[in-house]
C-alpha positions, -999 to +999 in steps of 0.1 A: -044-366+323-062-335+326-083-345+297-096-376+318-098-347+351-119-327+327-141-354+315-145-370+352-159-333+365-180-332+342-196-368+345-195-359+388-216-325+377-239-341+356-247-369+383-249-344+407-279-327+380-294-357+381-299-364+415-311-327+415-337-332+389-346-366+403-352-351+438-373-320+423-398-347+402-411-366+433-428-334+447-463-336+446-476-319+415-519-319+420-519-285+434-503-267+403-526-250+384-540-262+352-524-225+333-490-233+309-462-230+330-424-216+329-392-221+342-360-191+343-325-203+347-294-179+346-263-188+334-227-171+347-200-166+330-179-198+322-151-194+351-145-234+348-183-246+372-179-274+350-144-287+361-106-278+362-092-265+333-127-258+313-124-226+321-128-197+289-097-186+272-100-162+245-106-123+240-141-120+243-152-098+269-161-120+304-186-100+313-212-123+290-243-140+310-272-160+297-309-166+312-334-194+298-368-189+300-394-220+293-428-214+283-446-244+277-472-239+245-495-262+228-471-280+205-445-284+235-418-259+246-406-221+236-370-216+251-360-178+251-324-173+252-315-138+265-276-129+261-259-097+281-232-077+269-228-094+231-199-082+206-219-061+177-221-078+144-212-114+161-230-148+156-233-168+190-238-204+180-263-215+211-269-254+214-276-282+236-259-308+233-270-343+248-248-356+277-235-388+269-209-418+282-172-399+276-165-437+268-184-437+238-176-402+223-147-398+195-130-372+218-138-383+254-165-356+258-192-362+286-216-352+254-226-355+224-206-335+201-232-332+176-260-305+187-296-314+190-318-298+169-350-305+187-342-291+220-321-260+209-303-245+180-294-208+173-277-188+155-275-149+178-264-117+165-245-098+187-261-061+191-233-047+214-261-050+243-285-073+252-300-101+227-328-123+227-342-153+207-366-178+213-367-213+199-398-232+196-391-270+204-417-301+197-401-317+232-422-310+263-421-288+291-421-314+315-397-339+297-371-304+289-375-292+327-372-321+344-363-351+326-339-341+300-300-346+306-279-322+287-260-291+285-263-255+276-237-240+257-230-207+239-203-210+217-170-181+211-177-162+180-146-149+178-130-182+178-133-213+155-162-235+164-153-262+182-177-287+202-147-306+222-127-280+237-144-262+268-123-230+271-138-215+238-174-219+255-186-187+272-210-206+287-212-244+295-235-259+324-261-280+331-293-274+307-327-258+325-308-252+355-289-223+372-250-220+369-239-196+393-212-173+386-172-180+403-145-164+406-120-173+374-094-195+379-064-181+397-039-162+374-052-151+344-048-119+328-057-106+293-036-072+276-049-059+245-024-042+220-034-015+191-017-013+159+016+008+166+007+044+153+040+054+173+023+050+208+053+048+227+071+079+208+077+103+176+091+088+151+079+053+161+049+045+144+048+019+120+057+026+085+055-001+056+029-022+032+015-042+063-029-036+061-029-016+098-061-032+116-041-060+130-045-061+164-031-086+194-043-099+228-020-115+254-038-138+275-015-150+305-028-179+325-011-198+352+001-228+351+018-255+375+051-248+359+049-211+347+026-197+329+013-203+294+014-170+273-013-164+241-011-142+217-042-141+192-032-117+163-066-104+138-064-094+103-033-108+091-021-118+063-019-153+049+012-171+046+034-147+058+050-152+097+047-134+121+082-127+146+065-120+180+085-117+210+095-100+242+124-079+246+140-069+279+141-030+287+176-016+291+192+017+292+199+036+258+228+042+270+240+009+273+229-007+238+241-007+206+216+013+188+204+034+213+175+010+216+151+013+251+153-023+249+180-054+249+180-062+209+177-100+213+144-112+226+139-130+257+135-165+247+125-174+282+097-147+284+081-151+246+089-164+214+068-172+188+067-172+148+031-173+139+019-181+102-010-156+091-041-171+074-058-139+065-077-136+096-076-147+133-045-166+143-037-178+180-008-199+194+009-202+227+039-200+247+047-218+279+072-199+302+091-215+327+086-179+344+062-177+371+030-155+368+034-134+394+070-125+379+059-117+348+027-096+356+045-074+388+080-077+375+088-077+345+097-052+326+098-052+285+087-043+258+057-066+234+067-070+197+052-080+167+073-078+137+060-070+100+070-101+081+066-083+048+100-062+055+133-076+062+137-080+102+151-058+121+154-053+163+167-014+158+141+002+133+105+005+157+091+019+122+091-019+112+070-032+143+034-037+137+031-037+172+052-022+203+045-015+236+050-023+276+049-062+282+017-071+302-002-039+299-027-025+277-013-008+246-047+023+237-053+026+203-042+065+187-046+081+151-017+076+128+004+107+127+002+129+098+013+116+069+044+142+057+050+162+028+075+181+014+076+203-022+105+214-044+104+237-074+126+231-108+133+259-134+140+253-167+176+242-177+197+269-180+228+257-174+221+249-137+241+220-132+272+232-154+288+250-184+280+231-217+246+221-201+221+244-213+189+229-235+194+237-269+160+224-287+131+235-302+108+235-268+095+266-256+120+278-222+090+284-197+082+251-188+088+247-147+079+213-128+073+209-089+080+179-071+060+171-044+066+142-018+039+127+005+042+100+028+020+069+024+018+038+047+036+014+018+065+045+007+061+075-007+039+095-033+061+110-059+039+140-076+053+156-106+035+189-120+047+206-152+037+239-162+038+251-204+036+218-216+033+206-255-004+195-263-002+157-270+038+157-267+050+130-238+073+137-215+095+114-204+101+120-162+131+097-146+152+098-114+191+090-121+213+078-094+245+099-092+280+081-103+309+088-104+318+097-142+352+079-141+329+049-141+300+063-168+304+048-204+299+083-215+315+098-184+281+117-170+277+123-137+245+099-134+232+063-145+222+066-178+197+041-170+167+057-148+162+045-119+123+029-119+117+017-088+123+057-076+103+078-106+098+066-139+066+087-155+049+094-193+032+124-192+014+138-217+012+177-225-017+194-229-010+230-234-008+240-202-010+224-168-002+186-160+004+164-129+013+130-124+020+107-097+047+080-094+039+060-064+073+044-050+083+017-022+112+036-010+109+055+021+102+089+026+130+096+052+159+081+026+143+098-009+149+135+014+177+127+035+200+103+020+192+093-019+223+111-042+204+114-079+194+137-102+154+149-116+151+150-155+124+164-176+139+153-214+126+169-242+095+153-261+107+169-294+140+155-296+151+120-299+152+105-261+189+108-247+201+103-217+239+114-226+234+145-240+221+170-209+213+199-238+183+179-244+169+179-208+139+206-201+147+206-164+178+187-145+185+190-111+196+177-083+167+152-064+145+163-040+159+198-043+149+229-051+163+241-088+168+284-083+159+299-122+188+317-138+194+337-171+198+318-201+235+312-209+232+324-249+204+338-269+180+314-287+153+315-313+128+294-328+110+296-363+078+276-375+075+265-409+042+250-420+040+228-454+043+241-489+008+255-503+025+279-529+033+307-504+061+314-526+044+318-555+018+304-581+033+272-596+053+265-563+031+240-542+038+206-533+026+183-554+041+144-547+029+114-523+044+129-494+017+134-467+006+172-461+010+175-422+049+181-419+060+210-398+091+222-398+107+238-365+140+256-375+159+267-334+189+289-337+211+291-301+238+312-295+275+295-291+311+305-275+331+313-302+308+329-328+290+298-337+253+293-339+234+256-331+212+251-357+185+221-349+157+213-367+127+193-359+103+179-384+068+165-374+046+135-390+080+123-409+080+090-429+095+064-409+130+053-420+132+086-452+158+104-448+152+140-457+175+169-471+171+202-452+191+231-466+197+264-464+196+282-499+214+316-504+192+341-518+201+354-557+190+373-584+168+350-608+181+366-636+216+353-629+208+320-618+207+287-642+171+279-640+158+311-631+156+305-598+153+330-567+181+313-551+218+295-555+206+263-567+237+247-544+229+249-508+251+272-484+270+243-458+274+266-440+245+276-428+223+243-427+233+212-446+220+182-426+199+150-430+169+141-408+157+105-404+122+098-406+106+081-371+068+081-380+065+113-356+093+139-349+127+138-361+156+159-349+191+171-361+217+196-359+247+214-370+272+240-354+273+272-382+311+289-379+286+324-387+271+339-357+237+340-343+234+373-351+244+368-387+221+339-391+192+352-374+196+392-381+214+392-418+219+361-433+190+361-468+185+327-477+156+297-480+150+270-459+144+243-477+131+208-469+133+185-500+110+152-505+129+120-500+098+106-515+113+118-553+145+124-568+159+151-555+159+188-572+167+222-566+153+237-592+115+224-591+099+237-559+068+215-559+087+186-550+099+210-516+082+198-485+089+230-471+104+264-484+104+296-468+125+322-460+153+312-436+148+325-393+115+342-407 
């Protein structure tokens, strides 16, 4: 019905252009001057001239007007089109458009749908001011002025184009003749609403994945029955729905959650769930709720929800947008995106007795963990200082449990937690940083997340059982105070055997020539002495004999040799498994550290597993030096 009404006031205003027109061509012409002539029309705003219900609804600005200018020319007609108070960076489609018999168009227009080209066709950037363009048309003055039957139209750019719906047309009237501006229709109202950077209080402002230049206008407009609400959301994101509703205000006191609003929406007032399509989406409400009610009256809060988190009426930090139904929400600057920083020493024993590193790494390495706020989680920064040149680090977060239900009854998961920290990072001698960029929230990694921070040892086999192995472990997001070292610890270096005991004594075999041998003595309870050792650039899957040798006159040995050809078990007797890089192993030693590292006169001795073994021939020793020297 109010298609026909539409249709019906448009055919009355076109007759009424006619007559007009027809009335204008029977005055007497023969005193006009011979010169070209022209013709100005201005063009209001479109407030509904056309009809009932025509009138514009959308979230450009109203205060758009149009003139016309004709200048007849030689070849027929120039029409200048000058538009007022453009959106910057728009295209305003500006056509005529032919009136024709509603009965005979596919939508019941008084028009034809279609454009024509001959008489007017632009395309108008929008300068944020005042634009002009002139189109040169073959038609004449005189048949364009007074003859032709048509309309004007300047199309919404910041709507879909459409050529049969009237309230997306800034401007519709009669073409090459003045629409005066009216009042708009009674009971209209238009709100725009900024992206929630925590207008409405601390602690509010958005926080999540969601891009942050969606915007929303509400556009009220009374109606016979209520009043028809529309919301038109930009930038979203496609596919995803949007929740967008109205929620009565209430006292804090009185809710559930503390919340300055009742947690259900209104369903009365506004409920929609809009589907994104990666840019401008529009869709409306009709409320049985009169106008008036809701633009004096009501009071409530505006919400669109993020449909990329789980939703919630309690947590504002999960609205895209919040703010006072019916009024204006200003666009602010995020807040400052926080930070906090934490310092870990190296393991000493921090976290309890029996957890000290014992390995072959030098005991000055520190990290920092530093903790930023981003708009999709948290930036997890970790900087190590006395780092391994081309050693990786392995960097985890474990979630404290309760040992009683550990396979291996440690006070973590063994298994790191990677959606939290999970980092490679790879020494360089000195200073590195790294950053871990995580989905959880800022708020629950300080406040609330129960887990340790572990730095495990790049020359040792990974474990995540044996805490003696760990470089740094502390508790998360938490500083880790230095402390003394439990027991004394030292480390020897052993390159390859070149003959530095003696002509006749170097290698000489298939074995490759860059092994290193790390020999790391640490104190124990009890007398006893850890001894490790770590071999580098080992033969993947070789298992190779390291001993310890005691010293001996070569006069009273078998074969003449500077040592006891049977190696002392007590001091180092172990078996190292090649990887392909470094290999580790250890032993506890009943002597003390002070024996081993002060008195004991030996060899340490790393044999080939490439050969048959020997202790009497020393070129078929990877290794052989002078034990803790």
């Amino acid at each position: 019905m109010l298609h026909k009404i539409r249709n019906c006031a448009l055919a009355l205003f076109i007759l009424s252009g006619i007559f007009w027109l027809s009335a204008c061509s029977d005055d007497d012409d023969s005193g006009m001057s011979p010169e070209m002539r022209s013709s100005m029309y201005t063009y209001a705003f479109n407030n509904g001239q056309v009809g009932e219900g025509t009138a514009y609804m959308g979230t450009h600005n109203r205060d758009l007007m149009a003139t016309m200018e004709l200048n007849e020319t030689s070849g027929g007609t120039d029409i200048t089109i000058t538009l007022t108070n453009t959106v910057q960076g728009e295209m305003y489609m500006v056509h005529a458009h032919d009136a024709a018999d509603p009965s005979t168009t596919p939508n019941g227009t008084p028009y034809d749908e279609s454009p024509n080209g001959d008489v007017l066709l632009l395309v108008m950037e929008g300068n944020g001011g005042t634009a002009s363009e002139t189109f040169s048309s073959g038609e004449s003055f005189d048949w364009i002025d007074n003859d032709y039957e048509g309309f004007f139209v300047v199309h919404d750019p910041l709507q879909d184009l459409s050529t049969d719906d009237l309230s997306t047309y800034l401007i519709v009237g009669n073409f090459a003749q003045d629409l005066p501006s009216t009042d708009p229709p009674v009971g209209m109202e238009s709100y725009e609403y900024a992206f929630n950077n925590g207008q409405i209080g601390d602690g509010t402002a958005y926080r999540g994945p969601h891009n942050r230049d969606l915007m929303a206008t509400m556009e009220l407009e009374e109606t016979d029955n209520g009043t028809d609400i529309t919301i038109t959301l930009t930038n979203t994101v496609a596919g995803e729905t949007y929740m967008v509703h109205a929620h009565d205000a209430a006292d804090p006191a009185t809710t559930p959650n503390g919340t300055p609003y009742d947690e259900s929406p209104n369903a009365d007032v506004l409920l929609l769930m809009m589907e994104g399509n990666g840019e401008t989406v529009s869709q409306t409400f009709s409320s049985d709720m009169s106008f008036e009610w809701i633009t004096e009256d009501y009071e409530a809060f505006f919400v669109v929800h993020d449909p990329l988190q789980a939703l919630s009426t309690v947590d504002l930090t999960t609205y895209l947008i919040v703010g006072i139904f019916g009024e204006d929400l200003p666009a602010t600057d995020p807040p400052p995106a926080r930070m906090m920083s934490y310092d870990y020493a190296f393991n000493n024993g921090q976290v309890g007795d029996g957890t000290a590193y014992i390995g072959p790494h030098e005991r000055d390495l520190m990290a920092t963990m530093e903790l930023e706020e981003t708009d999709n989680g948290t930036d997890i920064t970790i900087t190590m200082t006395n780092t391994v040149a081309g050693e990786t680090y392995m960097v985890h977060a474990h979630d404290a449990a309760d040992p009683a239900t550990t396979p291996n009854g440690t006070p973590y998961d063994e298994s790191p937690n990677s959606d939290l920290l999970l980092l490679m990072i790879e020494g360089n001698g000195g200073t590195v940083s790294q950053t871990f960029s995580t989905e959880e929230d800022f708020d629950w990694i300080v406040d609330d997340y129960e887990g340790f921070f572990v730095v495990h040892d790049p020359l040792q086999a990974l474990s995540t059982t044996d805490l003696t192995t760990y470089l740094v472990v502390g508790t998360f997001a938490q500083d880790l105070p230095s402390t003394d070292a439990p027991m004394r610890s030292m480390s020897y270096t052993y390159e390859f055997n070149t003959g530095q005991l003696g002509d006749g004594t170097a290698y000489s075999g298939p074995h490759n020539e860059d092994l290193v041998a790390r020999l790391t003595l640490t104190e124990l309870g009890d007398m006893e002495t850890m001894v490790r050792v770590t071999l580098t650039n080992t033969v993947s899957g070789e298992i190779y004999p390291v001993h310890a040798h005691d010293a001996a006159d070569p006069a009273t040995t078998p074969n003449g040799t500077p040592y006891d050809e049977s190696p002392n078990h007590d001091v180092l007797d172990i078996g190292i498994e090649g990887t392909g890089s470094n290999a580790t192993a250890s032993m506890v030693s009943p002597m003390s550290f002070d024996q081993l590292n002060s008195m004991y006169e030996g060899f340490l001795v790393v044999h080939d597993p490439l050969q048959p073994l020997s202790t009497i021939d020393l070129s078929t020793y990877l290794i052989v030096s002078l034990f803790a020297d």
